[in-house]
Structures are given as structure tokens and as C-alpha cells.
N, C-alpha and C positions, 0 to 999 in steps of 0.2 A: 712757260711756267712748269715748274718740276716740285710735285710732292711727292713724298715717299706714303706708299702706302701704310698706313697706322698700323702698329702692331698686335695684331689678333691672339690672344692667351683663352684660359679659359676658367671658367667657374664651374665647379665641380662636373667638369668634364662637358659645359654648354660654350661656344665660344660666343666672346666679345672681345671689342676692338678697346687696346688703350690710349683712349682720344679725352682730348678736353676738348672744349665749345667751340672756341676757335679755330683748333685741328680741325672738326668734327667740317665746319663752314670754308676752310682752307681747300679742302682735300674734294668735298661737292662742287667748289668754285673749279675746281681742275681737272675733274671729272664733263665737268661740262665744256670747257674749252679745250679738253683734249676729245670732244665729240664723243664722248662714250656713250652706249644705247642700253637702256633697260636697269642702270644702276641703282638698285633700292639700298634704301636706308631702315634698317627695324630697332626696333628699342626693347633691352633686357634687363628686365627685374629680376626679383627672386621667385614672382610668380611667375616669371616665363620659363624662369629654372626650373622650376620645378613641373613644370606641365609638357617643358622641350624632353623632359630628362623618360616621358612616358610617352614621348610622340614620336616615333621614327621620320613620319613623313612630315608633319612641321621641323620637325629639327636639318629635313632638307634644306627645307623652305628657307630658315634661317641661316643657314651653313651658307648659303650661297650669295647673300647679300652682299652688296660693297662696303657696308658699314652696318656693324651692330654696336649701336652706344648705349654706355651702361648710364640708362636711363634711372635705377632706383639705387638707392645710398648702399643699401645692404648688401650690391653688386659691388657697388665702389670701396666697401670696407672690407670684401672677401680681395678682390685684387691687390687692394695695399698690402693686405695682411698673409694674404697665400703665394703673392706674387711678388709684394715689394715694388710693384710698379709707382709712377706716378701719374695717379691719375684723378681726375674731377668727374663729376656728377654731370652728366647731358641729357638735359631733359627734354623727352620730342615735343612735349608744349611750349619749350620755349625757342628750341631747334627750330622747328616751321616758320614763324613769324622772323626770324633772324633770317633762313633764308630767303624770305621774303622780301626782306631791306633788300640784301644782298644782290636779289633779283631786278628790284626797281632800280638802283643804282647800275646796275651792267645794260640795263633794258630788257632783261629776259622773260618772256609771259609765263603765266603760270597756269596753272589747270586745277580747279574743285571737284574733287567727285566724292561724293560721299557726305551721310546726315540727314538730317529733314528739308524738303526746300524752302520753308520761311530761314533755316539757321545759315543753309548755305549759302543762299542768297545774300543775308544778312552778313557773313563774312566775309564775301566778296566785296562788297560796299565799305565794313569796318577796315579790312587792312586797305583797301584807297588810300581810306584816309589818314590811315597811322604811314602809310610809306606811299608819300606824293611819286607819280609817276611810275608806279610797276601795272602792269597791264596783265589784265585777266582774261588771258586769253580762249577762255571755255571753262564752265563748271555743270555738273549733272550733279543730280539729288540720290539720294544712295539708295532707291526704291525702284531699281530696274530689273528687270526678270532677265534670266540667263539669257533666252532668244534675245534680248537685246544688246548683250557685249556684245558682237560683233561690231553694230552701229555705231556701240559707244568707243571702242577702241578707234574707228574713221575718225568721230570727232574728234578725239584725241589729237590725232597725227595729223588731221587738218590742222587742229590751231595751234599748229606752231609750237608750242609750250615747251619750254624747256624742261620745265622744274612741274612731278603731277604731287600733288597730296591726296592719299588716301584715307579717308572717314567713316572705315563700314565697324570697327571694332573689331577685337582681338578673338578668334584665329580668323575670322571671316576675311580680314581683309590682308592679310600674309598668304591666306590659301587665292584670291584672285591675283597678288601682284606677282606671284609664279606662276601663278597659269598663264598671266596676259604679258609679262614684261617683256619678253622676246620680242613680242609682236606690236609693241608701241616704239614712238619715234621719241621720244622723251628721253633726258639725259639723266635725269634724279627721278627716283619716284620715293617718294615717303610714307610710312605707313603713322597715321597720326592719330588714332584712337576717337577720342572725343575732344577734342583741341580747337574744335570748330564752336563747340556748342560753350566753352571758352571763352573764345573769340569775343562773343554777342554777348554773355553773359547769361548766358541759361543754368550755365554749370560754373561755381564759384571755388577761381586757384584757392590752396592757402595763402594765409597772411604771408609777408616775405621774412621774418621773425620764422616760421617753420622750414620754410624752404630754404633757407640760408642756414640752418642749424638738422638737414636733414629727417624732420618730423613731419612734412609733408604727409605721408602714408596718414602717420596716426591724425591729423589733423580730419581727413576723409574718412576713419574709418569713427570720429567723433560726430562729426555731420552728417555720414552715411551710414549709419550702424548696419544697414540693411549687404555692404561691404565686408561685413566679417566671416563670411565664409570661403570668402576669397582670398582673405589676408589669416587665417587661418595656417594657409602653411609658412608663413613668418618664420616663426620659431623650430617650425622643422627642418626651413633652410638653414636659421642662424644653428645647428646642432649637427650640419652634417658639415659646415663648412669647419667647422671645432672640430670636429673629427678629423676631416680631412686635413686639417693642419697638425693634428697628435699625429696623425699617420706618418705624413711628410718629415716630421721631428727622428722618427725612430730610423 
């Protein structure tokens, strides 16, 4: 199996990969059976824009992933628009559970770390059942003290796991899959945010009416008001990427 790796550009100087969904699940599928070790996957909004764009050392952390997908719309209509690419929306809540399938149909185990242990527990048992046949091969709850990575990276590379998903939240768990990726036997590792609490239905998607029409964000930030000061720099991103494109113009 031969895939090209996806082509990495950038928004306002943060890179991401131009992948659609299927790329996105291609390119992990190849990654795995070409035996690759430690390959993370992170996901790029405009909030990560804008918080990479003040981070030297997260913006390592991200720099070096096998795949950054432009997870929020406002990424995807800076690339159309500043790059002309072709490119779609990959969202890591929906990315997971796809490679998920993906998993169960090749036989590959998977690994939970990360969440509360009733949620993670709790996803472990819901994707059973949504994908007959994928095996879980080890899960940990996201409330492990430092002393104990060491043990939990053994568990890790004992069970086998091909594919880990990560649940500790944004930078928390981009700052541990580079400290630890080298040192796991895992072929994919994913950083998944809250995807799990998802999963079980603790935390409720948008309608498919929002997310099919790219209003997902505002959807959350109607039901979480308590989210507006996170999505606050919205408009600061949508104003430099205008810029950036008068610039490009002249």
C-alpha cells in the first residue's frame, strides 16, 4: 500500500495538512501497516491558531505530528480562500470513531487513555457495540499522577494496541503525546479532546443541520455560553486571515 503523504500548507503561518476524511483514514490505514511508531494525529481550529501563533513550544509539538487536520470550518475556508486548496472539514470527533470501524474490520486493538473512569469505561463498551468485533485492547482513566506514566506507557506497549486515543484536553494532552510518543509501541496516536464524553452522551454533538452547514462552533457556544471566551478570538482570526489575504493580493 502506497500513500502520498498529504500536503501540509499553512494558516497564517500555523501548518495543517490538506486532507479530507477519507485521506485523513487512508493515510492512518498506511501508516499502520507500513509499521510506523509514535505517529500522532492533532486537530486545528482557529483557536489553536491563534494560541500556536503564541506558543513556541506547543507549536513544536504540533509541527511534528503525522497529520494535522483542519478540524474547524474557519481553517477550511482560510485554505480555500488563501490557498485555493481542495479541501473538507475533519473533525477529530468524528475521525476517532471512523478509525475505529476501520480498526475493527483490519482486527487492530485499540487503547483508551484518557476522561473520567464511569465515561471511559462507558466508551469502551459504546464503540463495541457501534463496531462488532474491534477489540480494546487496554484503556486508563485520565487521572494519573506523573509517577505513574512510566507504568502506564508498559501498559500501553503491552496491549498490543495499534491505534491509542488521547482524552486529557487541549494543550494537556498534545504536551504528554510528545513527551511519551517516542517511547510507545503504537502506530497512530490521536489527540481527541472530549470525544469520549461524546461517545456515552454526557456532552451533546450539534444537530447534523449545523455541522453539515459549518455552524457547529456557534451551536456550542449557544448551549455553552460559558465557551465565549474561548471563541472570542473568532473574529480576530477571521480579520487577520483578510488581511493576510489584502497582503498576498498586493
Amino acid at each position: 500500500m502506497t500513500i502520498n503523504k498529504p500536503l501540509r500548507t499553512d494558516v497564517l503561518g500555523i501548518p495543517v495538512d490538506c486532507v479530507t476524511m477519507n485521506g485523513a483514514i487512508d493515510y492512518a490505514t498506511y501508516l499502520i501497516e507500513e509499521n510506523k511508531k509514535g505517529c500522532y494525529i492533532l486537530a486545528i481550529n482557529p483557536e489553536k491558531v491563534m494560541v500556536l501563533s503564541k506558543d513556541e513550544v506547543l507549536l513544536k509539538a504540533f509541527s511534528s505530528a503525522a497529520l494535522l487536520i483542519p478540524d474547524g470550518i474557519g481553517v477550511v475556508m482560510a485554505l480555500r480562500w488563501l490557498h485555493g486548496v481542495a479541501v473538507s472539514r475533519v473533525p477529530g470527533a468524528e475521525l476517532m470513531p471512523r478509525l475505529c470501524k476501520m480498526a475493527a474490520e483490519k482486527g487492530y486493538g485499540v487503547f483508551l487513555y484518557g476522561a473520567q473512569e464511569e465515561v471511559n469505561q462507558g466508551s469502551a463498551e459504546k464503540l463495541c457495540q457501534m463496531y462488532p468485533g474491534l477489540k480494546i485492547a487496554g484503556r486508563a482513566n485520565g487521572y494519573h499522577k506523573e509517577e505513574d506514566m512510566p507504568e502506564l506507557a508498559r501498559q500501553i506497549n503491552a496491549s498490543g494496541a495499534k491505534i491509542l486515543f488521547v482524552a486529557l484536553g487541549s494543550p494537556k494532552q498534545e504536551q504528554w503525546i510528545q513527551k511519551w510518543s517516542d517511547k510507545l509501541n503504537v502506530n497512530i496516536i490521536q489527540g481527541i479532546g472530549g470525544t469520549l464524553d461524546t461517545i456515552v452522551g454526557k456532552v451533546k454533538r450539534a444537530p447534523s443541520f449545523f455541522c453539515k452547514f459549518g455552524l457547529e462552533w456557534f451551536y456550542r457556544l449557544v448551549t455553552e455560553p460559558q465557551r465565549v471566551k474561548r471563541q472570542k478570538v473568532l473574529p480576530v482570526f477571521a480579520w487577520k486571515v483578510i488581511k493576510e489575504k489584502v497582503k498576498s493580493k498586493k
